[in-house]
N, C-alpha and C positions, 0 to 999 in steps of 0.2 A: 777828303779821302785820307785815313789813318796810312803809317809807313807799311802797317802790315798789311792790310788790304791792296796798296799798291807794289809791296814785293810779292805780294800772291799774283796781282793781273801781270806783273813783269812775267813771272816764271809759269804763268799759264799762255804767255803770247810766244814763249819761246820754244822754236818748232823741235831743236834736238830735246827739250825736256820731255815734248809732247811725246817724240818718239820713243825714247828710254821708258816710257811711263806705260806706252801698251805695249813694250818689251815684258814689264811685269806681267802685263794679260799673258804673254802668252808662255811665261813660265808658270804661271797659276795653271794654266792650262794642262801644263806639261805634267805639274804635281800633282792633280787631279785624276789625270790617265795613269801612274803610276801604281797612286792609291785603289782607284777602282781595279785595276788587273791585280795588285794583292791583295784584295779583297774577294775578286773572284776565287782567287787559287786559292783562297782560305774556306771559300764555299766548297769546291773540289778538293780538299784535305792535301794539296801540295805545297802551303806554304809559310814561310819559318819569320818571312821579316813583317814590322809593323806596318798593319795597313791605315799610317798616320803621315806626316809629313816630316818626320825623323827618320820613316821608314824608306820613303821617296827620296829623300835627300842622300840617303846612302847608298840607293840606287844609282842615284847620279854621279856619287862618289867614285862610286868602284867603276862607272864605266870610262873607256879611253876618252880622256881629254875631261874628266869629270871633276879636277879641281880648278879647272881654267873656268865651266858651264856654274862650278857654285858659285864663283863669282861674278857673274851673268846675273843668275839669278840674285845674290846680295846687290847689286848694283840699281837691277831691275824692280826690285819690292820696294826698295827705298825710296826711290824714283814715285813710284807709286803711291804708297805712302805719302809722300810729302804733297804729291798731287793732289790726295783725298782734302788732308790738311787745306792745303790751296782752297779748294771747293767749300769747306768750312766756311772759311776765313770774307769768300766772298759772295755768301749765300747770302740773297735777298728776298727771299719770300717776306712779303706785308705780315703776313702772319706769325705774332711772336713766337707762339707754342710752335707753332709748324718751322718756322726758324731755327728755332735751339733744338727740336729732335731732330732733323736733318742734321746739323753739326752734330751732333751726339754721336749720329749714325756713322758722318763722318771719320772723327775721330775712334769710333770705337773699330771702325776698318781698317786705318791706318794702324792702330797698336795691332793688327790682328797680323798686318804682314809687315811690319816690324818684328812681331815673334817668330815669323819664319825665316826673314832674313838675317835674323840673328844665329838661331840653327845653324844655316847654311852658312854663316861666318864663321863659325865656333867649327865646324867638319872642314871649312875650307885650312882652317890653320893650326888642324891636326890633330881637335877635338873631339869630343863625342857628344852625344845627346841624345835621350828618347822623352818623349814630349809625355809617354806612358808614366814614366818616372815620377818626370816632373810633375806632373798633376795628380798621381799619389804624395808628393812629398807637401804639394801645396794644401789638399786635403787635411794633410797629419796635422801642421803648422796650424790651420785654422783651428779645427777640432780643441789643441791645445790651448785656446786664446778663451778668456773669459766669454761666453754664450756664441763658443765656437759650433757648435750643433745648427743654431738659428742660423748663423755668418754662413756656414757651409749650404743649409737649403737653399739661403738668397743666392747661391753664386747657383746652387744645380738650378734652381727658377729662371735664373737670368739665363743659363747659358739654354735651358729650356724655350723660355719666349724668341732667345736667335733662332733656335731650329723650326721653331713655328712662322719668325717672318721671310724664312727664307722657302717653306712649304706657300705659304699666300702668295709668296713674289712670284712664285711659281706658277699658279693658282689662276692668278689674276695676270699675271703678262707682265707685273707691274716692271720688270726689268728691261720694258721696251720704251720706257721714253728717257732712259740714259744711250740709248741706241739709234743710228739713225740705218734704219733697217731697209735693204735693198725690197723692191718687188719681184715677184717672180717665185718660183722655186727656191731658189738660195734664203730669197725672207723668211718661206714660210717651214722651211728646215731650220733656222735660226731662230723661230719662237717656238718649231718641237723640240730642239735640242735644249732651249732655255729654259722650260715646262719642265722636262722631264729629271734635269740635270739641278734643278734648283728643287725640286721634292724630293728628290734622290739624296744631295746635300742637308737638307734638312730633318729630312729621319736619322739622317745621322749625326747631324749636331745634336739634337733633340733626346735621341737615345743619350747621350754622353752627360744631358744635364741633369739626368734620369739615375744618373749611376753616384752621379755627384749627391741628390739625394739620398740616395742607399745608402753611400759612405756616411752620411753624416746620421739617419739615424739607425744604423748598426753601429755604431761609432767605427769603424772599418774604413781606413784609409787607401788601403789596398784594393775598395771595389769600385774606387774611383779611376780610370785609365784615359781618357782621353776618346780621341778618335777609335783608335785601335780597338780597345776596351768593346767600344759601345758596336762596333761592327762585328766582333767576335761576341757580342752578348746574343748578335741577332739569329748566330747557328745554332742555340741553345732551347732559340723558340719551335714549339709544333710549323714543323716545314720550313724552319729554319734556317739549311741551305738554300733552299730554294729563293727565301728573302733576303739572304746576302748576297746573292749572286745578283738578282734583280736592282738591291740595292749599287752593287761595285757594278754593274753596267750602267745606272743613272748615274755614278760619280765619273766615268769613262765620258758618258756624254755632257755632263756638266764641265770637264776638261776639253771636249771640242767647241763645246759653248765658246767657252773662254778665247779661241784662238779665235773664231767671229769676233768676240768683243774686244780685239785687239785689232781688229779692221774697224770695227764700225763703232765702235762708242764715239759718244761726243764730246771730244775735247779740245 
């Protein structure tokens, strides 16, 4: 057994990391329910903040006790994070190819809540940040790089195919065998709430890799935005409202999802 495989079984046997780790579940959760109520309000034309996780995060900011909870939350993602890593590091599937795109999958989770608990670090210590921004700025940057056009559809592609396996995970239940799923009613609300909360998530990640294209061949870095972006792209369509609100209700219940998967995942 390599040292890193046995500091990943240590810190996977120990039971405070376990529990700091589905603390992250269920601040994922929290940011989830956030996003989808401003998403709603943005279906119903009453609302001003991003309905992204810059936007969520300064929700939490501004309420009481809301720089004590950022740090909750940076504590909790990290936690999690490093879990996923763990899970990488001590993945044994026989199968090569199914080996290394599980770690892939891994690793590309943990960067993903690494970027939010960095957010939530940067607002905790007096920062600011819109995720909106930032994925215009990153857009511009590539655009400017030698066969930055090409560089830019691979990244709207990629972050397109996320939004597609996160519509299949949905699709298919696949999200139930990281789950050890009670019987009864409570199960069988926790694979509707998974269903619906993981396509819900997924049109809208899907939308956003969507926009990522647009930027790059309008060369328009600006029509690149993130979450935000791509949920406000969706009021634009024929009945439009009506599919962002349907959408910020699935990300509502993909946020209770999560607080399930803060009881019941196996880990």
């Amino acid at each position: 057994m390599t040292s890193a495989t046995a500091a990943a079984d240590k810190a996977q046997d120990s039971t405070a990391f376990r529990v700091t780790a589905r603390v992250g579940y269920v601040v994922l959760g929290l940011l989830h329910l956030l996003i989808g109520v401003i998403a709603v309000s943005i279906a119903t034309g009453s609302a001003g903040d991003s309905a992204d996780q810059s936007g969520a995060l300064q929700q939490v900011r501004d309420a009481p006790l809301g720089i004590a909870l950022l740090w909750v939350i940076v504590v909790g993602l990290a936690a999690l994070a490093i879990w996923q890593i763990a899970e990488g590091i001590v993945e044994r599937d026989p199968d090569a190819k199914k080996r290394w795109a599980h770690r892939a999958k891994y690793v590309g989770t943990a960067i993903a809540y690494v970027a939010i608990a960095a957010t939530a670090f940067t607002l905790a210590t007096g920062g600011s940040s819109e995720s909106s921004e930032s994925s215009k700025t990153l857009s511009a940057q590539i655009l400017a790089m030698p066969g930055g056009v090409a560089l830019l559809v691979i990244v709207g592609l990629g972050v397109g195919v996320i939004g597609v396996a996160f519509v299949v995970r949905g699709i298919t239940r696949a999200f139930e065998k990281s789950l050890s799923i009670p019987g009864g009613t409570a199960g069988r609300g926790i694979r509707v709430f998974g269903t619906v909360g993981y396509v819900a998530k997924g049109i809208a990640v899907g939308v956003a890799g969507i926009l990522f294209i647009v930027a790059a061949v309008t060369h328009d870095p600006n029509a690149a935005g993130g979450i935000d972006a791509a949920l406000r792209s969706l009021a634009s369509l024929p009945f439009g409202q009506i599919v962002l609100w349907v959408v910020g209700a699935g990300l509502v219940v993909y946020g209770v999802f999560c607080f399930a998967r803060a009881r019941y995942a196996r880990m």
